[in-house]
Backbone as a chain_set.jsonl record, in Angstrom:
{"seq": "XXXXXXXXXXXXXXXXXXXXXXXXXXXXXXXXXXXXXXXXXXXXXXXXXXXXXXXXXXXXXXXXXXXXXXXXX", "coords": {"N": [[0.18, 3.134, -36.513], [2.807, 2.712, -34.611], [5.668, 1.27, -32.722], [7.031, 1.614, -29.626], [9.86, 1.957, -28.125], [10.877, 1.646, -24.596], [9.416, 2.893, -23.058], [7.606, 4.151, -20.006], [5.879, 2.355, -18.204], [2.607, 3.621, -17.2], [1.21, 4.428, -13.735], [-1.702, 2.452, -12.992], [-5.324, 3.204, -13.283], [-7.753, 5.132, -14.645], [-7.763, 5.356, -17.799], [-5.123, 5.205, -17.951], [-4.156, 7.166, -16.731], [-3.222, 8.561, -13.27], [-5.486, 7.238, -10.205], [-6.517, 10.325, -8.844], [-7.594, 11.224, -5.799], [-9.73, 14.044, -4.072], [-9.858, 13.388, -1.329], [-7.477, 12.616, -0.792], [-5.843, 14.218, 0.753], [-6.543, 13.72, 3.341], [-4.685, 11.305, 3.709], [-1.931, 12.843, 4.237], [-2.987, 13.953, 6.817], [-1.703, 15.05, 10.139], [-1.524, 14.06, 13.72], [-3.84, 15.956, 15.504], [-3.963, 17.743, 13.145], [-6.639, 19.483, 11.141], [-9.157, 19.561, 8.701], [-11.633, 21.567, 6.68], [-14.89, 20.887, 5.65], [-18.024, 21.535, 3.48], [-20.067, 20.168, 3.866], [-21.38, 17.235, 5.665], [-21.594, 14.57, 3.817], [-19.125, 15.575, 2.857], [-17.328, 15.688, 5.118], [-17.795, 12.644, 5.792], [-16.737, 11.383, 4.111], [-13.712, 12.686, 4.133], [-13.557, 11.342, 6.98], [-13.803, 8.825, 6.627], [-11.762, 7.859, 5.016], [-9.534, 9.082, 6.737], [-10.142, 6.425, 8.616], [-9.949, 4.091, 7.094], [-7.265, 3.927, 7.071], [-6.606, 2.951, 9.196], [-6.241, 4.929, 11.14], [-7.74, 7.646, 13.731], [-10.545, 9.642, 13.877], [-12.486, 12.493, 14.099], [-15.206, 14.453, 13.916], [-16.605, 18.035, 13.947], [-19.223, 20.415, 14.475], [-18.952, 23.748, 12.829], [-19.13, 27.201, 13.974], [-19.904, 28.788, 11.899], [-21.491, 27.162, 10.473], [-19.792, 25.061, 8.512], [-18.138, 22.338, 8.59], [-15.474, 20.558, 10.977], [-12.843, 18.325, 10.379], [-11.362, 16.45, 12.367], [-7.982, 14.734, 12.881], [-7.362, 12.487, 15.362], [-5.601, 10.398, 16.697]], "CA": [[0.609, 2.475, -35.307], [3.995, 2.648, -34.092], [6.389, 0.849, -31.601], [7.405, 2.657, -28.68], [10.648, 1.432, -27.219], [11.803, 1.711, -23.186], [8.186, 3.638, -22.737], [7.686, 3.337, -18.899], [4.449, 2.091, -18.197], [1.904, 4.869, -16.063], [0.026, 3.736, -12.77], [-3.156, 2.32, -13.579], [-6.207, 4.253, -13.298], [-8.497, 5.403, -15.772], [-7.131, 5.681, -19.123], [-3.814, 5.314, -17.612], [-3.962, 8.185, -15.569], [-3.358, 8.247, -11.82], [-6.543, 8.103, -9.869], [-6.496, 10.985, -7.252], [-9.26, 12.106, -5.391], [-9.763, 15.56, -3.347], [-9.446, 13.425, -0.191], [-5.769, 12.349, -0.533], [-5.159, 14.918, 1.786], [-6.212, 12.599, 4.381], [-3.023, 10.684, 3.793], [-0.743, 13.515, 4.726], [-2.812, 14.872, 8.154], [-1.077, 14.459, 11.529], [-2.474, 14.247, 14.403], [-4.052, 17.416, 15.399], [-4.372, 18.638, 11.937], [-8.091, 19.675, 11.148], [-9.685, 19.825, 7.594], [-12.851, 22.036, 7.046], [-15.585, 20.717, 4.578], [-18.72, 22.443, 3.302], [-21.35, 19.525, 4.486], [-21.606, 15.951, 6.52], [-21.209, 13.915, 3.109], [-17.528, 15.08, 2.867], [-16.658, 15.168, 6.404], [-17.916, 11.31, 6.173], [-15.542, 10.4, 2.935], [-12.596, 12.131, 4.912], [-13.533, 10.796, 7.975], [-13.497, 7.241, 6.279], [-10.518, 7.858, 4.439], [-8.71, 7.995, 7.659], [-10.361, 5.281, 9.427], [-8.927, 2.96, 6.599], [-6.019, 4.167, 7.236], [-6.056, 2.668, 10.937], [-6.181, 6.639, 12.209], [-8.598, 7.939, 14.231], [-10.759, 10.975, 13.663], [-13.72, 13.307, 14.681], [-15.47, 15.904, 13.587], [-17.769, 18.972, 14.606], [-20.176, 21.245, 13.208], [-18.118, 24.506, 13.354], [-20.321, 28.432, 13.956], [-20.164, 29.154, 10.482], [-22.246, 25.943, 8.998], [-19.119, 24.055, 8.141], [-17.665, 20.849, 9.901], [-14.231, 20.387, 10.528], [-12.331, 17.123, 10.403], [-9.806, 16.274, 13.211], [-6.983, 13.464, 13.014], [-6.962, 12.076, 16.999], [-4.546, 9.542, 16.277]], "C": [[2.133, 2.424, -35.315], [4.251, 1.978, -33.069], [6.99, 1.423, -30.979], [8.459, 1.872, -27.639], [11.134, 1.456, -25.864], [10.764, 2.807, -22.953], [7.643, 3.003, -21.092], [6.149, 3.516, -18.76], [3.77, 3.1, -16.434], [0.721, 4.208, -15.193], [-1.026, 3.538, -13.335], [-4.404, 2.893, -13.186], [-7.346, 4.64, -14.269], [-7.648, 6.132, -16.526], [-5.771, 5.824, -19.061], [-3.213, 6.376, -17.084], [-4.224, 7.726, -13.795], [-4.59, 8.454, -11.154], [-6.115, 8.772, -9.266], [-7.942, 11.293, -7.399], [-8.488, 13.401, -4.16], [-9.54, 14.762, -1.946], [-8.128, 12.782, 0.081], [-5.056, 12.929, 0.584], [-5.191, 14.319, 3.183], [-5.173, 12.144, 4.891], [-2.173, 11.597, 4.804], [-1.45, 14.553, 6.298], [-2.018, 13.631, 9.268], [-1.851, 14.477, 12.335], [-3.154, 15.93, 15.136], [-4.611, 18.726, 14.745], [-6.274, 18.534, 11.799], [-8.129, 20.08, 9.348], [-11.155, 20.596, 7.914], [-13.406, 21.972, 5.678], [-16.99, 21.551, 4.516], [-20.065, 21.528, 4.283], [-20.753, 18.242, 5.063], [-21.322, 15.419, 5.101], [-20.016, 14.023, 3.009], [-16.901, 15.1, 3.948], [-16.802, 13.716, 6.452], [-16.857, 10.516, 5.028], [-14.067, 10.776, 3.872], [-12.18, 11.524, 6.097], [-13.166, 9.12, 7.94], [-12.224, 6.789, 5.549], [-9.612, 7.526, 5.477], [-8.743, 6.671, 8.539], [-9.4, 3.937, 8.56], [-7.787, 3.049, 6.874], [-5.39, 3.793, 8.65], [-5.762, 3.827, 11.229], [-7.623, 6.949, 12.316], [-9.186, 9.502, 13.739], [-11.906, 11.439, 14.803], [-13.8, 14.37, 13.806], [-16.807, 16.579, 14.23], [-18.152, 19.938, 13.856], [-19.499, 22.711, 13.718], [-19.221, 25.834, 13.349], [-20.536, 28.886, 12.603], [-20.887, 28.138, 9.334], [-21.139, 24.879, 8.657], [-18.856, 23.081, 9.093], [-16.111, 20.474, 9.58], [-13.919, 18.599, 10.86], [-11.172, 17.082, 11.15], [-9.244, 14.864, 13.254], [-6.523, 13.656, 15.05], [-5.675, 11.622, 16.972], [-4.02, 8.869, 15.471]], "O": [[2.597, 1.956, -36.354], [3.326, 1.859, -32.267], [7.833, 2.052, -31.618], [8.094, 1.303, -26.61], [12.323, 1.163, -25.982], [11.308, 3.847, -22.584], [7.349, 1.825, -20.89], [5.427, 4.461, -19.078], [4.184, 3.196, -15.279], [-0.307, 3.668, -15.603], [-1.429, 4.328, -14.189], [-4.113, 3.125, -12.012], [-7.793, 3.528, -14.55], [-6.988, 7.129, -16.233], [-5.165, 6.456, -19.927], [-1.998, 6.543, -16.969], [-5.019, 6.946, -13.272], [-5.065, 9.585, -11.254], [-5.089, 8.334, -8.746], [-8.836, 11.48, -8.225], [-7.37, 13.567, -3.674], [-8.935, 15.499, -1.167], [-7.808, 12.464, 1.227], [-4.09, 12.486, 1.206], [-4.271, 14.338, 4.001], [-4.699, 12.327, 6.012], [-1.8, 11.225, 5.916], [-0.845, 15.494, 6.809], [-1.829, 12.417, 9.328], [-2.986, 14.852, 12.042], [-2.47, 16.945, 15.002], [-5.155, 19.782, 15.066], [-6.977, 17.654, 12.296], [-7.261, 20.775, 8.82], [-11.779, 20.431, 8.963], [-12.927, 22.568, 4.713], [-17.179, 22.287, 5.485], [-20.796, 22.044, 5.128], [-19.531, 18.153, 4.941], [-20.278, 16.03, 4.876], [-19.377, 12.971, 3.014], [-15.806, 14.536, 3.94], [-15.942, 13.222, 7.182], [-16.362, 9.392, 5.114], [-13.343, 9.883, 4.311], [-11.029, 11.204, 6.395], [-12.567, 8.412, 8.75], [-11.767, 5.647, 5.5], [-8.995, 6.464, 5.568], [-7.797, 6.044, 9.016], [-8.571, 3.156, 9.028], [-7.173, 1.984, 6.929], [-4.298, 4.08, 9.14], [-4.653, 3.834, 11.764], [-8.503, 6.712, 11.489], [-8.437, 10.38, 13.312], [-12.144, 10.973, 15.918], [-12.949, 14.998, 13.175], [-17.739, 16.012, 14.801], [-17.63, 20.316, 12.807], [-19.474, 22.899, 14.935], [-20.252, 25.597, 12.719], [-21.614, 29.433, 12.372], [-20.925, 28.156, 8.104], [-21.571, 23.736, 8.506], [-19.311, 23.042, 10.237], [-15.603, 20.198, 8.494], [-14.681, 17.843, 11.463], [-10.107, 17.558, 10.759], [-9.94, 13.916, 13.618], [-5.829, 14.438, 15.7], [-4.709, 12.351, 17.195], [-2.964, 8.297, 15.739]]}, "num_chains": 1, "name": "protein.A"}
């Protein structure tokens, strides 16, 4: 065991790692921007991601099976 002097302490998280998750990207759409997920379970995490975020969304089932995710407002 050692003492570790002026060691800056790392966001908390598991094991002192940062959480991220895959829908962070949430955060950074504008309005307009569109995400495209594989099924309805992750269109509904980023769809809820932005709702917390007080922003609006939608999404639609696109011709190829996927569903995209649109930021309204």
């Amino acid at each position: 065991m050692e003492i570790i002097k002026n060691r800056p302490i790392p966001p908390s998280g598991q094991n002192g790692r940062a959480r991220l998750s895959k829908y962070d990207i949430a955060d950074q759409m504008e309005v307009g921007d569109c995400v495209v997920v594989a099924d309805r379970k992750e269109a509904a995490a980023v769809t809820r991601r932005l709702i917390r975020a007080d922003k609006k969304a939608t999404r639609r089932q696109l011709p190829d099976g996927t569903i995209g995710v649109w930021r309204i407002e």
